[in-house]
C-alpha positions as CSV (number, residue, x, y, z in Angstrom):
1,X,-17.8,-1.6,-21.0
2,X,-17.7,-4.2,-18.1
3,X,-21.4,-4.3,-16.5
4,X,-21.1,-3.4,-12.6
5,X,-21.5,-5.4,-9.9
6,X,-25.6,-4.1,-9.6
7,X,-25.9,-1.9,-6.1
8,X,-26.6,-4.0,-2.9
9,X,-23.9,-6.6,-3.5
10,X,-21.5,-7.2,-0.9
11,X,-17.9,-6.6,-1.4
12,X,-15.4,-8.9,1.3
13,X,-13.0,-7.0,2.1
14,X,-9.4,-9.0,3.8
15,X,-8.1,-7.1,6.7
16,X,-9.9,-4.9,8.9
17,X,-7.2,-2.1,9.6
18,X,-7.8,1.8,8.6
19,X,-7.6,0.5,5.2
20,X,-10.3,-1.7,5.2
21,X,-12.3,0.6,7.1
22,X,-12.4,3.6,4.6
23,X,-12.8,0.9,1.8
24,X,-16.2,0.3,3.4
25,X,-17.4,4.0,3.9
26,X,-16.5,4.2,0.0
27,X,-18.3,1.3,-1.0
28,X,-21.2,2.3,1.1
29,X,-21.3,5.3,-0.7
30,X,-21.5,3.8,-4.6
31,X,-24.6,1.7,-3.1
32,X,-22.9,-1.6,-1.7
33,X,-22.2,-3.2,1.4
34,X,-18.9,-4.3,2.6
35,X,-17.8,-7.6,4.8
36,X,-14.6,-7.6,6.9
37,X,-12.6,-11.0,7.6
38,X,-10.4,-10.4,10.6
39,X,-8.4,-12.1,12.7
40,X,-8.1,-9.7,15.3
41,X,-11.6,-8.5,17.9
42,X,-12.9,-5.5,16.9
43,X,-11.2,-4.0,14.3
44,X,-11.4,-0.4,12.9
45,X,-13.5,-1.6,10.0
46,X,-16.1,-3.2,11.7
47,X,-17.3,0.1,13.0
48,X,-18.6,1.1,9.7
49,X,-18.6,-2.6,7.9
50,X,-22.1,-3.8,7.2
51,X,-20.9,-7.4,8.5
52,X,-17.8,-8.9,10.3
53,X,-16.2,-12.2,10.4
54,X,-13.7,-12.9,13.6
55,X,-11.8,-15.6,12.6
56,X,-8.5,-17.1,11.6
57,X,-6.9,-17.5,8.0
58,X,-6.5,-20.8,9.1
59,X,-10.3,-21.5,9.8
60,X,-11.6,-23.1,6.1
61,X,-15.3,-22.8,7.4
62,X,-15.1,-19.4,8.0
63,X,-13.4,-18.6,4.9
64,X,-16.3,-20.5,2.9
65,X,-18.8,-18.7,5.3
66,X,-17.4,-15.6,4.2
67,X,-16.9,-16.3,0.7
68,X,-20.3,-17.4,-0.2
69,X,-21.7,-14.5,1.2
70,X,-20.2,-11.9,-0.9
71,X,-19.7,-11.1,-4.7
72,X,-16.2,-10.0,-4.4
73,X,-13.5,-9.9,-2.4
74,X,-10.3,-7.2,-2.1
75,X,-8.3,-7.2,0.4
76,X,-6.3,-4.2,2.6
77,X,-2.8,-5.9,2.8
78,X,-0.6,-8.0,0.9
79,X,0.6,-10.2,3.4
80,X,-2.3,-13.1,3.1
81,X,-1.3,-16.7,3.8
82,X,-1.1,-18.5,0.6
83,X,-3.8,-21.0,2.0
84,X,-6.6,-18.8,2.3
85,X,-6.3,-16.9,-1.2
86,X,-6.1,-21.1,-2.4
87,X,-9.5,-21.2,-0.5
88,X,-11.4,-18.3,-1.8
89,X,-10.6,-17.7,-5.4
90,X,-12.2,-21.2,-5.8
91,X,-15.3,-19.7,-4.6
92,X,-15.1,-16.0,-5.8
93,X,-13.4,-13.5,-8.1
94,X,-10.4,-11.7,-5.9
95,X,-9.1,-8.5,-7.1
96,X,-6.5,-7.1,-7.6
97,X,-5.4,-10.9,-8.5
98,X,-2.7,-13.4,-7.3
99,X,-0.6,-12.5,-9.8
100,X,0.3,-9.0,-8.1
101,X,0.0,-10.8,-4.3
102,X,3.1,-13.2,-5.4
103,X,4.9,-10.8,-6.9
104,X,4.7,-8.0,-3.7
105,X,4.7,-10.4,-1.1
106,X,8.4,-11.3,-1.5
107,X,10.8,-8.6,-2.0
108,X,13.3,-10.8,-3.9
109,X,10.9,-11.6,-6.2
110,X,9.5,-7.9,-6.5
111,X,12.9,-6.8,-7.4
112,X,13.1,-9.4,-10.0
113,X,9.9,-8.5,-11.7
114,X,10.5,-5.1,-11.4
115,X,13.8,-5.2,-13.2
116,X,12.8,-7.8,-15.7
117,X,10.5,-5.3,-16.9
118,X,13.3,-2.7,-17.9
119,X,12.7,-0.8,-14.4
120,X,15.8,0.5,-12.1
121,X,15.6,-0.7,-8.3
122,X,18.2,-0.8,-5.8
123,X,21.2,-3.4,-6.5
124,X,20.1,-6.5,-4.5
125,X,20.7,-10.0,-3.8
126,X,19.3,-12.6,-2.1
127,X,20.8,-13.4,1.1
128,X,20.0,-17.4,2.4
129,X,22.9,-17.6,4.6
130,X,26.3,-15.4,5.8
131,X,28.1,-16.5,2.8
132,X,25.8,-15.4,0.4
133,X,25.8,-11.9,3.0
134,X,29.4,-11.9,2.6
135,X,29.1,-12.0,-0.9
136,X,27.1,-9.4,-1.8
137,X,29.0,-7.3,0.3
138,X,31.6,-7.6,-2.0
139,X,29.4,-6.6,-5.0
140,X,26.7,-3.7,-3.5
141,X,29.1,-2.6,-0.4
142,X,27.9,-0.5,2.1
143,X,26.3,1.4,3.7
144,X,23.6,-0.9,2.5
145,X,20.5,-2.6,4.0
146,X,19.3,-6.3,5.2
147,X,15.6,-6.9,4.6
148,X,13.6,-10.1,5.5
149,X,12.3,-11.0,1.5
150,X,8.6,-11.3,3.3
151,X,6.4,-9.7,5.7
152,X,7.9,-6.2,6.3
153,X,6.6,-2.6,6.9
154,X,6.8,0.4,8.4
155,X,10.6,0.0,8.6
156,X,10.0,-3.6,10.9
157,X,12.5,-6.1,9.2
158,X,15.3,-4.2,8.4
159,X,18.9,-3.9,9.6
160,X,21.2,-1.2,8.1
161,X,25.2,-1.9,7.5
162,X,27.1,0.9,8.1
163,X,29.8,-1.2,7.1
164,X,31.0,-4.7,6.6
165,X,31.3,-5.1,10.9
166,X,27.6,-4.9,11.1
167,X,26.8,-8.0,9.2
168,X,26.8,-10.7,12.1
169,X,24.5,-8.4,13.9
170,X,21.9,-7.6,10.8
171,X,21.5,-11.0,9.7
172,X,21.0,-12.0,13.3
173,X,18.1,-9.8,13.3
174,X,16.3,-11.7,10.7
175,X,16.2,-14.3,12.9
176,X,16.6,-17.3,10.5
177,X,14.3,-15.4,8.2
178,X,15.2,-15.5,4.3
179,X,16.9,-11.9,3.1
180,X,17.4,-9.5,0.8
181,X,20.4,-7.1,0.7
182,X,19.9,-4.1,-0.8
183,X,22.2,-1.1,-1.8
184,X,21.8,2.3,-0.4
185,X,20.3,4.6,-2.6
186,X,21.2,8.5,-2.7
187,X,18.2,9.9,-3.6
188,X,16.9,13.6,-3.4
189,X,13.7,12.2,-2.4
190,X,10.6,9.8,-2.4
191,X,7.1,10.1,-4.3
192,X,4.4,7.6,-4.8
193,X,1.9,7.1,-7.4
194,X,-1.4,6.2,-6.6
195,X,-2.4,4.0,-9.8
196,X,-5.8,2.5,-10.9
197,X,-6.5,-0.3,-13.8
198,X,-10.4,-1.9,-14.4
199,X,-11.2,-4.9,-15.0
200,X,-11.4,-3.8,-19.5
201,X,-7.4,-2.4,-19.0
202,X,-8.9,1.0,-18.2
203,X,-6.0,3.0,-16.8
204,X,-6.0,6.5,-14.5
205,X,-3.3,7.6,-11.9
206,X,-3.3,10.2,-9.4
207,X,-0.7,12.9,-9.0
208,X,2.0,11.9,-7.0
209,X,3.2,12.7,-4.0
210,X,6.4,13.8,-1.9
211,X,7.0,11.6,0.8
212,X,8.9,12.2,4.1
213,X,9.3,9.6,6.4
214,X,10.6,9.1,9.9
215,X,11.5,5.9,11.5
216,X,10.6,4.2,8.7
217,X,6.9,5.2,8.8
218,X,5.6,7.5,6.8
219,X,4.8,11.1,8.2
220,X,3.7,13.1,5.4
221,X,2.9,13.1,1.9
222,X,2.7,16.3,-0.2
223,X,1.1,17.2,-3.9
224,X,2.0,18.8,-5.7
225,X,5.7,16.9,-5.1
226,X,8.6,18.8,-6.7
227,X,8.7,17.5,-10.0
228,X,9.1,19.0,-13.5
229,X,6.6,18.1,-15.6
230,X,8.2,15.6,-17.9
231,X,9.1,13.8,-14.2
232,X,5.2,13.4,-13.4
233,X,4.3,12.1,-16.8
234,X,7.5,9.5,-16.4
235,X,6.9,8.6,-13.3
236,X,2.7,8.0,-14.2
237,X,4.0,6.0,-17.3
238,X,6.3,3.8,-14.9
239,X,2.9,3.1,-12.4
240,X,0.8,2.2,-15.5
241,X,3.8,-0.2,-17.2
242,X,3.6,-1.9,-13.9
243,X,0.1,-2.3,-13.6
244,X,-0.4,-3.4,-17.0
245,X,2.3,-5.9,-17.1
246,X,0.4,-7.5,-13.8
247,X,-3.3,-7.3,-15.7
248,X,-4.0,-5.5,-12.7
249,X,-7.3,-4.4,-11.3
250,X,-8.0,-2.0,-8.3
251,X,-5.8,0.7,-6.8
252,X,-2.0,-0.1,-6.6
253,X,0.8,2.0,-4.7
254,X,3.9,2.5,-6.3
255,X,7.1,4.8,-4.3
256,X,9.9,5.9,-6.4
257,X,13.2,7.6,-5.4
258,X,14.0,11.0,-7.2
259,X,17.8,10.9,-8.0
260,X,19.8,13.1,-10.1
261,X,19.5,10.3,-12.8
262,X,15.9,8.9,-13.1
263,X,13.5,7.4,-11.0
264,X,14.7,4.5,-8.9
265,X,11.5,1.9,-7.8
266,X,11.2,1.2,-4.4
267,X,8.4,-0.8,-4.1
268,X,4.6,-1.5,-5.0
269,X,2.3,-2.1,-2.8
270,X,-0.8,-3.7,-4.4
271,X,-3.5,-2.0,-2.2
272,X,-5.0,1.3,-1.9
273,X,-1.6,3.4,0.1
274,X,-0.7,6.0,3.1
275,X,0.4,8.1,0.7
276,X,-2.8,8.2,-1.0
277,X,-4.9,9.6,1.7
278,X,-4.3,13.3,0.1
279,X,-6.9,12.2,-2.4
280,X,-10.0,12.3,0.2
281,X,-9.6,16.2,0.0
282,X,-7.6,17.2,-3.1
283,X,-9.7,15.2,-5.8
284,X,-13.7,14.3,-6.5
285,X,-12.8,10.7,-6.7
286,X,-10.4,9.6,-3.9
287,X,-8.2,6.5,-3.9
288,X,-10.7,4.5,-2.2
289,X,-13.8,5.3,-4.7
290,X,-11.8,4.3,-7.5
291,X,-10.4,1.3,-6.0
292,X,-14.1,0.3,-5.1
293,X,-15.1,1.6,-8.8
294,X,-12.2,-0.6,-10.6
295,X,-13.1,-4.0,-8.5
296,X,-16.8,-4.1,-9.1
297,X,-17.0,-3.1,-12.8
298,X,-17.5,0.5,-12.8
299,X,-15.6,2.9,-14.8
300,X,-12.5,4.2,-13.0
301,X,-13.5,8.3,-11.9
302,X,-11.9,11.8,-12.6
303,X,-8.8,11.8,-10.1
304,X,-7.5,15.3,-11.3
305,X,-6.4,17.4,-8.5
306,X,-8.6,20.6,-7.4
307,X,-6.4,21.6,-4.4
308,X,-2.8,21.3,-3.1
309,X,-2.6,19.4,-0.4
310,X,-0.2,17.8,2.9
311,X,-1.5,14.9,4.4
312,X,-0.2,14.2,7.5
313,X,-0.1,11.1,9.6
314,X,-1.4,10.8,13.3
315,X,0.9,8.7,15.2
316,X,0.9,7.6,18.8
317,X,0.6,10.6,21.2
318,X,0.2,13.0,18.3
319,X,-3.3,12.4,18.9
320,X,-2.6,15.3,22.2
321,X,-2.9,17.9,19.0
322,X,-6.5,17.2,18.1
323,X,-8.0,20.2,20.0
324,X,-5.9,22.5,17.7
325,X,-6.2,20.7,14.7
326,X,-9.9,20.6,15.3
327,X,-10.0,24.5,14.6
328,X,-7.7,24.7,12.2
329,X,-9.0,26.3,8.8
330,X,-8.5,24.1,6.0
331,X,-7.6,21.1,7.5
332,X,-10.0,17.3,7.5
333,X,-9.4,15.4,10.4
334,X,-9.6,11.1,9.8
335,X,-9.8,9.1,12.5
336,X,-9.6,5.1,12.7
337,X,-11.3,4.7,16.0
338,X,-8.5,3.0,17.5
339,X,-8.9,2.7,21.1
340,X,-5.5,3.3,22.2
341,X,-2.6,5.3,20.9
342,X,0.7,3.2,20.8
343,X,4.3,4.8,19.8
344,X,4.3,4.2,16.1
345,X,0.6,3.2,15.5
346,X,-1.0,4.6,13.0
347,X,-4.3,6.8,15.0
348,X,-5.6,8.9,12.0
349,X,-4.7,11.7,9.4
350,X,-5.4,14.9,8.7
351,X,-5.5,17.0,5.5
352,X,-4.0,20.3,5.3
353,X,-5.7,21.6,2.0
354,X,-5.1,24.7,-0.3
355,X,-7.6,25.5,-2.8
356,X,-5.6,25.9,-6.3
């Protein structure tokens, strides 16, 4: 058994969104202290962070600064310019690795790993230019969907092609930006599994979840999702195939589409996920815990489910509903301190729970 990082030690923590902010309440929690490195003036994080760094990825004396002054470093999101992670895996471990950054931070070359690994995705292609668009066309058809390969979420980056009309306009909205085609799926509908691997190849996933998004952005995530029980064990074996074949380490997302012939992998996200937030009231270990618990040595926790429940997202002015949802039995309100509510930003959650 790995020996954990001893309590006290400081875990830096990339990003200082919602993520990264309930990342540090969990590490507080097991005993340690957590470090934010930010761009951005006072993020979420830093509300509950025992120290914050304000400065660019671009800034190398911060980034040592920051470094040296902690024993590990995570991170909330994926998209980290190559130069920093360069910077700061010379001076400490990062986990999960670079391995599973590369891999997730280009969609091309996500769907490539995926597949290589005897995995269904989407059909795809890479799309540098209209000819290569026009091409693929020809092969995936439509209705189909243009991605930029880099730097997408929350449905931002994407350009659907009803049909074969709409491709001056959708590669126009990537702005010069390498793409990705992808063929339309028709799927019954979308679960995630929330995943964990330790740094000795220690392996636990959660139950997944039912997704339903709108917009793009996700609204609501359900366990138990509607799966038979042979589906759950597949679709667990499918996370921890993935995670093994990266030598993973932490908490890793992965969504899946539920068609009439198999599970269809949409994509990882190599991070602890929306869709994961259920665990903070329907197990003793949540998805944050056990991501702390995997990247500083400790053995992963009991994620079994005690109680059914619907997580649902707080977005924009659905923050007008907190008076009711205040009251309501059953239900834990999470709030990311977010001074002002924006259509499509992400304000909080709450957790509509039934005891099983």
């Amino acid at each position: 058994m790995t020996t954990p990082l001893p309590s006290g030690s400081t875990i830096g923590i990339i990003g200082g969104g919602q993520l990264g902010r309930m990342l540090s309440v969990a590490a507080a929690r097991l005993g340690y202290r957590s470090h934010i490195f930010e761009p951005g003036a006072q993020p979420p994080a830093g509300d509950v962070a025992h120290a914050v760094t304000t400065a660019a990825y671009d800034d190398t004396t911060a980034l040592t600064a920051f470094a040296t002054s902690v024993d590990v470093i995570t991170y909330e999101f994926e998209n980290i310019p190559t130069q920093a992670l360069d910077l700061l895996q010379t001076l400490r471990p990062i986990h999960p690795g670079r391995e599973a950054l590369r891999v997730s931070q280009d969609r091309l070359t996500e769907k490539t790993f995926l597949t290589d690994l005897g995995l269904t995705t989407a059909p795809f292609a890479d799309i540098p230019d209209a000819a290569a668009l026009t091409a693929a066309l020809d092969t995936i058809g439509t209705p189909s969907i243009l991605k930029t390969r880099r730097f997408g979420y929350d449905g931002k980056g994407q350009s659907r092609l009803t049909t074969a009309i709409d491709a001056k306009t959708a590669l126009a909205d990537m702005a010069g930006a390498p793409a990705i085609l992808e063929g339309f799926v028709d799927f019954s509908f979308e679960i995630s599994v929330i995943a964990a691997r330790s740094i000795d190849g220690a392996v636990a996933c959660f139950d997944p979840g039912e997704n339903v998004h709108s917009d793009g952005i996700l609204r609501t995530t359900t366990v138990p999702a509607r799966l038979s029980p042979s589906q759950r064990s597949d679709a667990i074996l499918i996370a921890a195939r993935i995670l093994n074949a990266l030598n993973y380490v932490g908490v890793l997302g992965v969504e899946l589409f539920v068609t009439p012939k198999g599970f269809i992998v949409n994509e990882i996200a190599p991070r602890v996920h929306n869709s994961g937030h259920w665990t903070q009231s329907g197990c003793a270990v949540d998805q944050f815990e056990q991501h702390i618990r995997a990247i500083t040595g400790w053995p992963l926790g009991d994620g079994s489910r005690h109680s059914d429940v619907r997580m649902e997202n707080l977005i924009g002015d659905d923050l007008m509903r907190l008076p009711a949802l205040a009251t309501a039995p059953h239900t834990s309100l999470h709030l990311y301190g977010k001074p002002e509510a924006r259509p499509n930003r992400k304000m909080g959650h709450v957790n509509h729970i039934t005891p099983r």
